[in-house]
C-alpha positions as CSV (number, residue, x, y, z in Angstrom):
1,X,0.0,0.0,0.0
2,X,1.2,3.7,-0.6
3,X,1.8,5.2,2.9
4,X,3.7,8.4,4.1
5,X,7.3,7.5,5.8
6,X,9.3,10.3,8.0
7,X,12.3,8.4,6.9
8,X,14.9,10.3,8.8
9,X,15.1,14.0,10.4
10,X,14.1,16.4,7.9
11,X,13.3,13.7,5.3
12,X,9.7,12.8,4.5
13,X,8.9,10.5,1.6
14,X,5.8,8.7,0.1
15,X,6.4,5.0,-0.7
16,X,5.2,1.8,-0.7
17,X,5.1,-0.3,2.7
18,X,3.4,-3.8,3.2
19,X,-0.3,-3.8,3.8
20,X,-1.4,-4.2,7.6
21,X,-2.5,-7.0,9.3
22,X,-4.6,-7.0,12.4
23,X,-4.0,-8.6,15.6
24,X,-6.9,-10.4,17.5
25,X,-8.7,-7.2,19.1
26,X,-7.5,-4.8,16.3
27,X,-9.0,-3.6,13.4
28,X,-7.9,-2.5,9.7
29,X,-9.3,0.9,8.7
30,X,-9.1,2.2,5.7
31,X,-8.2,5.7,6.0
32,X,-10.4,8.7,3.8
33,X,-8.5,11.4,6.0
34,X,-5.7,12.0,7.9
35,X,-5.0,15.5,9.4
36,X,-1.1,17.5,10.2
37,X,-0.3,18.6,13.6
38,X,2.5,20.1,15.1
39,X,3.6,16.9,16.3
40,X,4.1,15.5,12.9
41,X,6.6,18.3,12.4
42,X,8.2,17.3,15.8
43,X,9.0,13.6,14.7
44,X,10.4,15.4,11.5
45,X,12.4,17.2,13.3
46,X,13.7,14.0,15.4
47,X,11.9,14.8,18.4
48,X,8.7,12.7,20.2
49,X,8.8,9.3,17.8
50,X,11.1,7.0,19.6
51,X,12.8,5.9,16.6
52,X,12.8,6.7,12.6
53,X,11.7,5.7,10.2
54,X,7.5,6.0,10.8
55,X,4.2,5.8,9.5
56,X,2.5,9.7,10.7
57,X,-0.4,10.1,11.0
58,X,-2.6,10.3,14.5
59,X,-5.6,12.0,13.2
60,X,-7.6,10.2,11.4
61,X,-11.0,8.4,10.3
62,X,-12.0,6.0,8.2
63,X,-14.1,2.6,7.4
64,X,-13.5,-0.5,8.8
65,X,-12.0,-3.2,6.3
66,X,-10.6,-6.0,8.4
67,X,-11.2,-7.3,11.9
68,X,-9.5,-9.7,14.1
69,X,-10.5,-12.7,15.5
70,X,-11.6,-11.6,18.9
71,X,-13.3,-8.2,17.7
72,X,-16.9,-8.3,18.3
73,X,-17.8,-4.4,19.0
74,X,-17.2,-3.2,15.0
75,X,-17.9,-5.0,11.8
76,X,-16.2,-4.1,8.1
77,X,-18.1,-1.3,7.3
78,X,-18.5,0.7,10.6
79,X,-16.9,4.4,9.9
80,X,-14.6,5.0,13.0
81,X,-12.8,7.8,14.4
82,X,-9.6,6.6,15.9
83,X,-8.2,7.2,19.3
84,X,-4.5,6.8,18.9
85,X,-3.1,6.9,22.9
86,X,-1.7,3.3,23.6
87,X,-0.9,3.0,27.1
88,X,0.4,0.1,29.3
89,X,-2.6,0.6,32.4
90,X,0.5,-1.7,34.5
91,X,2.5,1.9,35.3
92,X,1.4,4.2,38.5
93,X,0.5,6.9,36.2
94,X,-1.8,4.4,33.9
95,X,-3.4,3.1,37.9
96,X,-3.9,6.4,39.2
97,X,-6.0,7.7,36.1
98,X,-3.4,9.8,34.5
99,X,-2.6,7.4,31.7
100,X,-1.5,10.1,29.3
101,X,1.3,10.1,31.2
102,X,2.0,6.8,31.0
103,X,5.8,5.5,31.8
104,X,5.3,3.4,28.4
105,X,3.4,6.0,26.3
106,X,3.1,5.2,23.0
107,X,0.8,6.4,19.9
108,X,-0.6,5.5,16.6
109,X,1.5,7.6,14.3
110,X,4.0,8.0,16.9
111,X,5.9,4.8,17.9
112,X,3.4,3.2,15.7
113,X,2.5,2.9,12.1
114,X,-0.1,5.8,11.5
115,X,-3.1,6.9,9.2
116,X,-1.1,9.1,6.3
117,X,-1.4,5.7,4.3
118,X,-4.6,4.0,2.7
119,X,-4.7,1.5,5.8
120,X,-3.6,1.8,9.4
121,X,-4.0,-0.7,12.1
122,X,-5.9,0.2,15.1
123,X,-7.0,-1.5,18.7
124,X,-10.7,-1.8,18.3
125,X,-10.9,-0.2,21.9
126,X,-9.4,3.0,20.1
127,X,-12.8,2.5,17.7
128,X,-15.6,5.5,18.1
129,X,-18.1,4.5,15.8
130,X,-19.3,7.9,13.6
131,X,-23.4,8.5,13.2
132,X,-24.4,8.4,9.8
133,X,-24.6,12.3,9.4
134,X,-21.2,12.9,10.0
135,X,-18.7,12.4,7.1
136,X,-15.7,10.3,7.7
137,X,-13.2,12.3,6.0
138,X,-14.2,15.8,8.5
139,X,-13.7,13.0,11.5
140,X,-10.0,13.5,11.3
141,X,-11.4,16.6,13.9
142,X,-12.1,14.2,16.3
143,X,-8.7,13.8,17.7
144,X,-7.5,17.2,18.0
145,X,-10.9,18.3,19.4
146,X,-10.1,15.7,22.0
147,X,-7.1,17.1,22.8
148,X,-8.8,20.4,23.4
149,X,-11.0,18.8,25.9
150,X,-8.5,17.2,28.1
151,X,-7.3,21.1,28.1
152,X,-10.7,22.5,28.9
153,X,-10.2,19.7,32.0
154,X,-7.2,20.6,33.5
155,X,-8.4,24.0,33.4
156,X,-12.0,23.6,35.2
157,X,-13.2,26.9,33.9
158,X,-15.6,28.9,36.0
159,X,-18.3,30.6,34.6
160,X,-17.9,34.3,33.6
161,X,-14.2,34.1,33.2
162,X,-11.9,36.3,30.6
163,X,-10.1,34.6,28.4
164,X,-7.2,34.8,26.1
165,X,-5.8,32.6,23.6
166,X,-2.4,32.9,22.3
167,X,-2.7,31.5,18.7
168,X,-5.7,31.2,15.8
169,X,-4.7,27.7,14.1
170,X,-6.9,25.1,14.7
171,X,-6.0,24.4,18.5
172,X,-6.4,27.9,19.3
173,X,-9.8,28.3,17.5
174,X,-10.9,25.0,19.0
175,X,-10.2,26.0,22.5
176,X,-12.3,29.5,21.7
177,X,-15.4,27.6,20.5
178,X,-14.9,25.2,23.4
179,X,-14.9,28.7,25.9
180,X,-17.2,30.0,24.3
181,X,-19.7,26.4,25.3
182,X,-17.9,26.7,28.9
183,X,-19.5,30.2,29.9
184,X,-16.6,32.3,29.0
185,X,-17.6,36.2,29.9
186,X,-15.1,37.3,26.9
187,X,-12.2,35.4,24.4
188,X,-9.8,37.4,23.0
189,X,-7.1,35.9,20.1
190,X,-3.7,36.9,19.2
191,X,-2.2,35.9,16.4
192,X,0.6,37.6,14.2
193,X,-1.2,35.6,11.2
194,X,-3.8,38.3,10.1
195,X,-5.7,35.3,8.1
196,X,-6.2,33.3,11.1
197,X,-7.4,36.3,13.0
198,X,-9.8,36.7,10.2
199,X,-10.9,33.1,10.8
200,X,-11.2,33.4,14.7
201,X,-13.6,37.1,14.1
202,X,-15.6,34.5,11.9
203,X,-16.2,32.0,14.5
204,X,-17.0,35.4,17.1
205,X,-14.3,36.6,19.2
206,X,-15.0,39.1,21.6
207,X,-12.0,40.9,20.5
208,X,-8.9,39.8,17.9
209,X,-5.3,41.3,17.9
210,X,-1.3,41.0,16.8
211,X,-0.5,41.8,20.3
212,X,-2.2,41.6,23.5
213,X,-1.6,45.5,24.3
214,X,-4.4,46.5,21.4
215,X,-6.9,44.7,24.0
216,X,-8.4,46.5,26.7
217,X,-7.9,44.2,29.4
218,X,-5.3,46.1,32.1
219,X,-5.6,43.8,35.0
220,X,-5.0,40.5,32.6
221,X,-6.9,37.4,31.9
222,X,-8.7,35.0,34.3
223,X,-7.5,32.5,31.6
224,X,-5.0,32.7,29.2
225,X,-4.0,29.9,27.1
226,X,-1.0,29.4,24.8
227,X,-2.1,27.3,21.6
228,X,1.6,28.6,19.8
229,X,4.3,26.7,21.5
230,X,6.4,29.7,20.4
231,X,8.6,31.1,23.1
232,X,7.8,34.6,22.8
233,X,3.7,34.4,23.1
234,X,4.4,31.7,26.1
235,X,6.6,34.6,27.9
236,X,4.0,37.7,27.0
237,X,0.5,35.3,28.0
238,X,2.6,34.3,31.5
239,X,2.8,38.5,32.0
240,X,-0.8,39.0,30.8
241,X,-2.5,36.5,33.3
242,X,-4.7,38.6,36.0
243,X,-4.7,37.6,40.2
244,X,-5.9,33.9,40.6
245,X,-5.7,33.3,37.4
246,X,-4.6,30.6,35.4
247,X,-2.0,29.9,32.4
248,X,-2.3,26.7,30.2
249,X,0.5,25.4,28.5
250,X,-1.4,23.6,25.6
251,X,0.5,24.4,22.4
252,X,3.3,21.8,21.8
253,X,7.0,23.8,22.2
254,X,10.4,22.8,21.3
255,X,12.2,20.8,24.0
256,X,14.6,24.1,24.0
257,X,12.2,26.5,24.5
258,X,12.3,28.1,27.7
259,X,10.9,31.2,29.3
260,X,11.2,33.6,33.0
261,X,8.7,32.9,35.3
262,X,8.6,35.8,38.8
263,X,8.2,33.6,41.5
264,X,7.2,36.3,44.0
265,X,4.7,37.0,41.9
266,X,3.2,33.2,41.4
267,X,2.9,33.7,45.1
268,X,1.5,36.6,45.6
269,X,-1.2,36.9,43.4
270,X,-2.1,32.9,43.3
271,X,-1.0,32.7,39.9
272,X,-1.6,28.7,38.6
273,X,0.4,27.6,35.6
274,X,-0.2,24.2,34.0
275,X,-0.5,22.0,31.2
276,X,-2.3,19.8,29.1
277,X,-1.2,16.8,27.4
278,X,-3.0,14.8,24.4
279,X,-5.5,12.9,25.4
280,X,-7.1,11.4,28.3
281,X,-11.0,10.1,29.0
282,X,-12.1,12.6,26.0
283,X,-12.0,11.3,22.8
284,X,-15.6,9.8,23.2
285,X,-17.2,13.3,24.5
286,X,-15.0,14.9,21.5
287,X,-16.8,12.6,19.0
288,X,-20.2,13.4,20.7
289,X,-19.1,17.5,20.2
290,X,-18.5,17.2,16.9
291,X,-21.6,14.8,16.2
292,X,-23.3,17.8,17.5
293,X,-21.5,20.7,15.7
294,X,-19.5,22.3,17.5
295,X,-17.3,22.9,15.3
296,X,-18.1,23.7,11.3
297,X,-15.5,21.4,9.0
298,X,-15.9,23.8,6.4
299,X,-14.0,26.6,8.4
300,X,-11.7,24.4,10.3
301,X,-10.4,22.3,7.3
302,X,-9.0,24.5,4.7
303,X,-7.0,22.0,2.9
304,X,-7.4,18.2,1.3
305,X,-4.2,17.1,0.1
306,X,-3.6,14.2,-1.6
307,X,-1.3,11.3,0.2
308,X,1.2,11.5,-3.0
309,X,1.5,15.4,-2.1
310,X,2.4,14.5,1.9
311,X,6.0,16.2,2.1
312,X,4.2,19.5,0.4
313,X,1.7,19.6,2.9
314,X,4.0,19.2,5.7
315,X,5.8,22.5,4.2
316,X,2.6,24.4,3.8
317,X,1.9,23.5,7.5
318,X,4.9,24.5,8.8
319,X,4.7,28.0,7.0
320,X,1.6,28.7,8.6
321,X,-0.6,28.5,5.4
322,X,-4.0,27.9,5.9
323,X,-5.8,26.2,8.9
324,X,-5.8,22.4,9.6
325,X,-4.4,20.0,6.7
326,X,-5.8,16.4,5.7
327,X,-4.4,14.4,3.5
328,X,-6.4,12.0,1.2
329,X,-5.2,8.6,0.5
């Protein structure tokens, strides 16, 4: 089958590879999208997948194909979304809920072969079957939508609360239609991209900015939320956070990137800063969101690549261009 490889660092190709076969509780799907994340460009650039080369690919949807011998909760035919967290539930952090962490963490188009091919190979457990309105190749949203729940989680949001997010690419403009649902009082974007602002005024910001001093909020943010990774917006939305409020680290930096924090300040004004990472006991509630619209595909996907065009895409998504990428076997 034709299937993207990350053959080394900085070396993405689109080859052939052998065809998958499932195991007794796994499942073949046959993939009709598969979306680009920053991670992908992480594992290109050596970091996050153990070892190279790799399958990419851990967003994606599809129809079932093959089953294994033990699978009795999906047939060939079922459209899936797939989970892609793989976790050992032996480790403390798998036995005291927080298997995201996981001392064995691994992940479909990770440390696993992933969806940027016409077939990837999937636990059946992974499996969220999709309702017949929704179309398998927008369900690539699933698993970044996830992701943005898990962060909506950590943060506990009270009602009323101002908040800012640092970034309008498709985590940042999934975590402002996810405050908007969680009784936000105000979100406000910044983004130096003045397309993606354009998007996030679309889906109805309270305000939208290239820096955080056009917004009229002197005493900061109740929430503030970095969806960039980029060291510069973590170190301005750490400054712009108001008393008691909290910052979420949700954006994926660069294991170099680091920034100041003022301690004295932390403690006096009972300043929380946290983060979020993948997924954890949300990918079924993210499929039920976007069952129920919460987010429109038509805005949030601006691309549909073919498979033979991966390495292209991964430039265009590292320059910034458009919003979220899928590839189409």
């Amino acid at each position: 089958m034709k299937a993207a490889v990350i053959e080394s660092v900085g070396r993405a190709v689109v080859t052939e590879v052998p065809d998958p076969t499932p195991g007794p509780r796994e499942v073949v799907v046959e993939v009709a999208a598969c979306g680009l994340c920053g991670t992908d460009l992480h594992i290109l650039q050596g970091e996050f997948a153990p070892k190279l080369p790799i399958v990419p690919g851990h967003e994606f949807a599809g129809e079932v194909v093959g089953v294994g011998t033990q699978v009795t909760e999906v047939a060939v035919g079922d459209r899936v979304a797939v989970d892609p967290s793989l976790y050992c539930y032996e480790c403390r952090y798998c036995r005291t809920g927080h298997n995201n962490l996981c001392e064995r963490w691994a992940a479909i188009g990770v440390t696993t072969a992933g969806g940027a091919a016409r077939y990837a190979v999937a636990p059946v457990a992974n499996c969220v079957k999709l309702p017949d309105h929704v179309r398998t190749e927008d369900a690539a949203l699933v698993e970044p939508l996830s992701c943005a729940v898990r962060g909506y989680d950590v943060l506990r949001s009270r009602l009323g609360s101002h908040v800012l997010i640092y970034g309008s690419g498709t985590m940042g403009l999934m975590m402002l239609e996810l405050a908007k649902r969680t009784g936000a009082a105000s979100v406000d974007v910044v983004d130096v991209n003045p397309a993606r602002l354009e998007t996030a005024r679309l889906l109805g910001v309270s305000a939208a900015a290239a820096n955080a001093d056009e917004l009229d909020r002197p005493r900061g943010w109740d929430v503030v939320i970095d969806a960039t990774g980029n060291a510069a917006a973590i170190q301005d939305g750490l400054d712009r956070v108001a008393k008691a409020g909290t910052f979420l680290q949700f954006g994926v930096a660069d294991y170099a990137t680091r920034v100041t924090i003022d301690p004295y300040r932390i403690y006096n004004q009972e300043i929380t800063i946290t983060g979020s990472m993948a997924v954890l006991h949300s990918f079924e509630r993210a499929a039920e969101l976007f069952a129920n619209g919460v987010l429109d595909p038509g805005v949030f996907i601006s691309d549909r690549i073919p498979l033979e065009r991966y390495p292209q895409a991964l430039e265009q998504f590292a320059a910034g261009v458009g919003r979220k990428i899928v590839v189409v076997p």
